[in-house]
N, C-alpha and C positions, 0 to 999 in steps of 0.2 A: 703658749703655742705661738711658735712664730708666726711672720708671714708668707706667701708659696708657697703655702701647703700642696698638698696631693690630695685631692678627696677622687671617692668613689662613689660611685649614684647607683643608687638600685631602684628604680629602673627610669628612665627615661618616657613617663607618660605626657600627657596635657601638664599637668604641676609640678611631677618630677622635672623634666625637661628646661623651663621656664624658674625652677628655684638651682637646678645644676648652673644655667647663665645669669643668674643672678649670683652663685659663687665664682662662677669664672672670670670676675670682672676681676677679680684680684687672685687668681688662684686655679692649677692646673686640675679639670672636669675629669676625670674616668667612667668609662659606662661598656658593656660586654654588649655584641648584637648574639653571641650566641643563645640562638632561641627565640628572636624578636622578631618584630615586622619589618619590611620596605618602611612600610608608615612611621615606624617608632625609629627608622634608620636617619631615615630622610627629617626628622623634628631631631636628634641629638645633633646632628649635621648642622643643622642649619643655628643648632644653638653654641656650637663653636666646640664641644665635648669628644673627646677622644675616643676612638673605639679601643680596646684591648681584647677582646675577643672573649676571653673565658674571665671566670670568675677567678683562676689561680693565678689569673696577669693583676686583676683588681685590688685582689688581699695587698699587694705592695703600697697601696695608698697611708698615707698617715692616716685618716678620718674615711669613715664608711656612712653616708648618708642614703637613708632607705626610706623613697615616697613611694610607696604602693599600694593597691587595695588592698583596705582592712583586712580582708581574707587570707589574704597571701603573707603577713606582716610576719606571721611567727616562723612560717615555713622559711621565707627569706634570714631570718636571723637564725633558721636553727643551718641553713648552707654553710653561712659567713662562720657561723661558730667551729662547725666541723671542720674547719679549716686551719683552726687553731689563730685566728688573727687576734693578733694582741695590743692592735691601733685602738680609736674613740670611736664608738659604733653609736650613731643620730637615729634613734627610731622617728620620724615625723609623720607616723600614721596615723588615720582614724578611728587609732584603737579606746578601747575601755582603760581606766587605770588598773585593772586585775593583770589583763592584758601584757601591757605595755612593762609592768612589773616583772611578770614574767618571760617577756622578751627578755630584759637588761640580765635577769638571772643569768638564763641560757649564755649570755655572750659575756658575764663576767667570768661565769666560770669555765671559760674556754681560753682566758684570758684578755679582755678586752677590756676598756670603760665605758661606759653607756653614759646616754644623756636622751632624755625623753621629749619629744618634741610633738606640739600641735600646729595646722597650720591652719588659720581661717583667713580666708577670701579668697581671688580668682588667681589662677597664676600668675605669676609678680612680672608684670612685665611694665610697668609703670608705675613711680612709688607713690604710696600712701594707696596700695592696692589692698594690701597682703600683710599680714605679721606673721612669724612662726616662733610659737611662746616655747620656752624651753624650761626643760629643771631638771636638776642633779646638778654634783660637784662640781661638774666639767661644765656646765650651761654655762657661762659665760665665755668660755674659750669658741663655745661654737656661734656664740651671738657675733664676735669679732670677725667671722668667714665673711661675713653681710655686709661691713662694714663699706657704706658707702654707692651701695647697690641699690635694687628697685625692693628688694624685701628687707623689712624693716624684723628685725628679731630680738625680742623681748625675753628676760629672763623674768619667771615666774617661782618666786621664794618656794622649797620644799624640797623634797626627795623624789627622783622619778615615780611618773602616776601622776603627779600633780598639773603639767602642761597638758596630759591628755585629759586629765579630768575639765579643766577648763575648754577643753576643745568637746567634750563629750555636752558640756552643758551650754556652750552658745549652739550647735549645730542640734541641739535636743528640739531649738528654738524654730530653727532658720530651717531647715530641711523637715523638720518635723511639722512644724505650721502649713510647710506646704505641700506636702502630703494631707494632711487635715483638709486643704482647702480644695485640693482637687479632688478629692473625695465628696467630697459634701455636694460640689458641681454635678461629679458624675450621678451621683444620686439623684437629683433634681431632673438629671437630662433622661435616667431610667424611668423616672416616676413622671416621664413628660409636664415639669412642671418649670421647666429651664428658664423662660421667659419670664415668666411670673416672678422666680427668683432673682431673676436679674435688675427686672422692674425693682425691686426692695430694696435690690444693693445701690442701685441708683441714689434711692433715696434716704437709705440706714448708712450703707458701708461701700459709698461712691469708689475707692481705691478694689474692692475686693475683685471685680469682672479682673482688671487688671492684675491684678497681684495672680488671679487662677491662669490665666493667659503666658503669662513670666513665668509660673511655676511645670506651665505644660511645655513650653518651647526649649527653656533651659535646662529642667533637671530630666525630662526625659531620657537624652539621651546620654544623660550621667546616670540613671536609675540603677542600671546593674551594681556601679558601685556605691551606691546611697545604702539600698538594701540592708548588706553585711554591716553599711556604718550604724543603718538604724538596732541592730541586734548588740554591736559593739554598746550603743548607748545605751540598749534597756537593760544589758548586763549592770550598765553603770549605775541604774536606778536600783533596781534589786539589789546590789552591795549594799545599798543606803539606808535598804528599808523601805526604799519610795515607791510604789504603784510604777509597774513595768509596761503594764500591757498595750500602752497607746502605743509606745514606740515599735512592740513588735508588728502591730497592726498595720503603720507607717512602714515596717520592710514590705509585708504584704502587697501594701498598694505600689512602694516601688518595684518590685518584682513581675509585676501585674502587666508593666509599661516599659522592662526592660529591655522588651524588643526593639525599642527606637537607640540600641547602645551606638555611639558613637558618630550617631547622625549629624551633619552639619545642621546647626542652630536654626539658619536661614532657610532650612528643607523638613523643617517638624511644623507641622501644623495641630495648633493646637487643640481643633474639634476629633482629630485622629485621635489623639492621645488622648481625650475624654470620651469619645466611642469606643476605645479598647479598657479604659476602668467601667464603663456601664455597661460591660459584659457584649460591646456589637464588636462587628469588624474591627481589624485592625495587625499592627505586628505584634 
């Protein structure tokens, strides 16, 4: 794959937006506002990405790169399929490897080539933030888009399923632990015993106040899409054989809290957000 390519971005979120300008450093951005917000207008804008309006201007792109919420991941590739595009279609979702398998299906046999991608850490706006691990044939054609940019992207030996399986099993970790632990909080503060338990963390698990504090300010207002990711991952334990049920639990509690979607960071407070899991006030 040469280089100035044409890619297309589905869709222009917080991470989309932020890995489309981490491709445009070397390479012409596509993104459709039909159907999007002012909000989602103004972040592709500002990240240097071209509007084409519809999805039928998009399909012209060489490479079809789709960050979106897990939920929406199969729907978006079954659009692009129906279109008969027969470029390299990037799932870089937080899907399951069953998932994700079945994305690449869909879009090979529309005529496309797929390549499976995970991305873990914050939107790449600064390097050594961010990796997005890839696998299939073509992953290393799509590792060179990055080439030089703030996202660093790693090919991960296998057949598509394999980048999202590794993405299903650090965020199994990371997003799941903290659901785990804001729970545990809430409970404490239900059964008025919140001080008490704090006083132990003090003294057992000094990091923990902390780490529940982080987990309340930052992932709340990501929780709508943690959710569907925590369901994506317990799918990926039940393939295995492995004991599901924590992680469906962990959508539960993000579900519980994803009233605060989209909140600026610096406007969630995190005793709101463990008043709305102990069942009091809240959004």
């Amino acid at each position: 794959m040469g280089t100035g390519l044409t890619i297309g971005l589905l869709h222009p979120g917080q991470m989309g937006s932020a890995v489309g300008a981490a491709a445009s450093t070397s390479h012409r951005v596509l993104w459709i506002s039909e159907g999007r917000s002012a909000i989602t207008a103004a972040r592709a804008s500002a990240d240097g990405l071209e509007d084409v309006v519809s999805l039928a201007s998009l399909i012209e792109a060489e490479v079809i790169l789709s960050v979106c919420p897990p939920q929406v991941a199969g729907e978006v590739a079954g659009a692009v399929a129906a279109t008969g595009f027969g470029g390299l279609y990037v799932d870089a979702n937080a899907v399951s490897p069953d998932t994700a398998r079945s994305i690449g299906a869909a879009v090979e046999a529309a005529g496309a080539s797929f390549v499976d991608g995970g991305i873990v850490g914050f939107p790449p706006r600064t390097s050594g933030s961010t990796r997005l691990y890839l696998s299939g044939d073509r992953a290393a054609e799509v590792a060179e888009i990055f080439t030089g940019s703030p996202l660093e992207a790693k090919v991960v030996d296998g057949l598509p399923g394999t980048a999202s399986a590794l993405k299903m099993a650090y965020a199994a970790w990371t997003k799941g632990s903290s659901a785990l632990i804001l729970a545990v909080r809430a409970l404490a503060r239900a059964e008025k015993v919140e001080e008490d338990l704090l006083g132990e963390w003090a003294l057992s698990q000094p990091d923990a106040e902390g780490r529940t504090n982080f987990a309340a300010t930052v992932n709340a207002p990501k929780a709508w899409r943690f959710a569907p990711e925590m369901r994506e991952i317990a799918a990926t334990f039940e393939a295995a054989g492995i004991p599901d049920g924590f992680w469906r639990a962990a959508a539960e509690v993000y579900e519980q809290i994803s009233g605060f979607r989209n909140r600026p960071v610096d406007e969630v407070d995190a005793d709101e957000v463990l008043d709305r899991l102990a069942g009091h006030v809240g959004p």
